[in-house]
N, C-alpha and C positions, 0 to 999 in steps of 0.2 A: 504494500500500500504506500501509495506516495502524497505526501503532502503538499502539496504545492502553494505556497502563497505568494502572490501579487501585491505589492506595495504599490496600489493602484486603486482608481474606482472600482475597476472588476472583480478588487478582491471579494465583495459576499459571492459571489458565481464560481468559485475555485475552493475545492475542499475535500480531500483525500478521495484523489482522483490515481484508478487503478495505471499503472505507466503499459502502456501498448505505444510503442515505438515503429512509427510507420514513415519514419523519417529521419533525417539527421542534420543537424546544422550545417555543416560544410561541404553537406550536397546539397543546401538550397532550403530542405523541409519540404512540408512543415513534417513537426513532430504534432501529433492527435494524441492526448491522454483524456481515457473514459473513465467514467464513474458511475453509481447506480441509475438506474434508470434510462443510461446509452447519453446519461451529462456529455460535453465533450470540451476540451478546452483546449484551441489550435494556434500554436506557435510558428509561427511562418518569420525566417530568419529576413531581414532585411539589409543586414553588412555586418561584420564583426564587431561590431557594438548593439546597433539598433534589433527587437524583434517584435513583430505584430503579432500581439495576444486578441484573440477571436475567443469567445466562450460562448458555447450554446449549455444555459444553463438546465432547461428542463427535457432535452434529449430529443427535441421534431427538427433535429438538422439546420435551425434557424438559428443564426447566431446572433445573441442581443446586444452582445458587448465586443465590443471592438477597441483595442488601444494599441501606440507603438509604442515603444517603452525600449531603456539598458535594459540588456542581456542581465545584468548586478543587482534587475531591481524585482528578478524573480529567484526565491531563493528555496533549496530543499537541498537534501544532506549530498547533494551530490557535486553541486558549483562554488566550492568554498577551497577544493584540493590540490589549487597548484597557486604558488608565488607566481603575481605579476612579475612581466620583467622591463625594467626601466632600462629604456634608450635617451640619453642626451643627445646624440647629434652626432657629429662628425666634429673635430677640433677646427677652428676658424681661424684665420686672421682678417683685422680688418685694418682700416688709419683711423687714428686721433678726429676725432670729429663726428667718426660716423657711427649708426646704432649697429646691436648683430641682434638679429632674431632668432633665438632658440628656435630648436624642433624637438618635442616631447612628441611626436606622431607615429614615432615606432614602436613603441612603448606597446605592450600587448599583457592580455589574462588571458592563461588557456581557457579559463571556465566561462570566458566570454562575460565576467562582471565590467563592471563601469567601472574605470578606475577614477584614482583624482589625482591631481599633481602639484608639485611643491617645488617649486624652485628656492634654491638661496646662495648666494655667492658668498663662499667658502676662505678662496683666498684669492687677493689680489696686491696692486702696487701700495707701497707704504706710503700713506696718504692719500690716499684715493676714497672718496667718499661714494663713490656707483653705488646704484641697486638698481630693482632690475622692477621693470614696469611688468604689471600684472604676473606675477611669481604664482598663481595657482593656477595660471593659463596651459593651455599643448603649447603656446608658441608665446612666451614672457619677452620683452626687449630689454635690453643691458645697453644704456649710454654713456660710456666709459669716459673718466676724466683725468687720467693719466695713460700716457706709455707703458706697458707693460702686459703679464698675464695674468687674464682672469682667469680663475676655478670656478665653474658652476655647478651645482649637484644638483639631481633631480631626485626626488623620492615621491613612488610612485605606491599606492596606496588601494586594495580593490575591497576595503572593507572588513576583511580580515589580517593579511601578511601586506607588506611594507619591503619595495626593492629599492634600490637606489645606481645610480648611474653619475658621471662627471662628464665634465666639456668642459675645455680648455681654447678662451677668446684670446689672440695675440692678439697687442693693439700697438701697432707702428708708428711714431709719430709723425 
């Protein structure tokens, strides 16, 4: 028996719903899981983050509820078992003046949860007072005020385990 809940409006229509597996995420879906009465509640993947939850609550094949939602924001004992893994980016340089836009977009959950991200600059030139615009963003900008290297760390978060990754911005004067 599978419990499935939805941190969503849908959730009263989702409730230890038996798992019949007539699909799989990374071929597209949907996955169908039944419950009494032939309930049925249909996950149709939409990209490695997004999945459209369909629920036909009282079992005539008509589904009343419909939402897209993270992958993260439907949970049962089975999407909590692997460490995100944080990607920072490629190491950059740029010149004095100019901004560098992090990439947090490689960043991946096998279990297909939402992660979150956290940027913070770590280490840089002594006396530099930088930070980095939008640091909970996939993509934070660093407008550097000295020559030198920055350390950036990304830790990446899917709710349970917590990964982290670095990027190193040379900045040329």
């Amino acid at each position: 028996m599978l419990t499935l809940t939805l941190l969503s409006p849908c959730s009263a229509a989702i409730n230890n719903f038996d798992r019949e597996l007539t699909g799989y995420p990374d071929a597209g879906g949907p996955l169908i899981y039944t419950g009494a009465n032939n309930a049925k509640i249909r996950l149709t993947p939409v990209d490695a983050v997004l999945v459209n939850v369909a629920a036909d609550a009282n079992g005539d094949d008509f589904y009343e509820y419909a939402i897209t939602v993270p992958w993260g924001s439907l949970r049962d004992e089975y999407v909590n078992e692997n460490d995100p893994v944080a990607n920072a980016g490629t190491d950059a340089a740029i010149t004095l003046g100019q901004t560098a836009q992090l990439d947090g977009g490689l960043s991946t959950d096998a279990d297909y949860n939402l992660i979150d991200f956290s940027w913070l600059v770590i280490d840089q030139p002594a006396g530099s007072n930088a930070g980095l615009m939008g640091g909970n963003s996939i993509n934070p900008l660093l407008t550097p005020d000295s020559a030198g290297n920055y350390t950036i760390e990304l830790t990446v978060n899917d709710g349970w385990f917590t990964n982290t990754d670095t990027v190193v911005i040379t900045v040329n004067p």
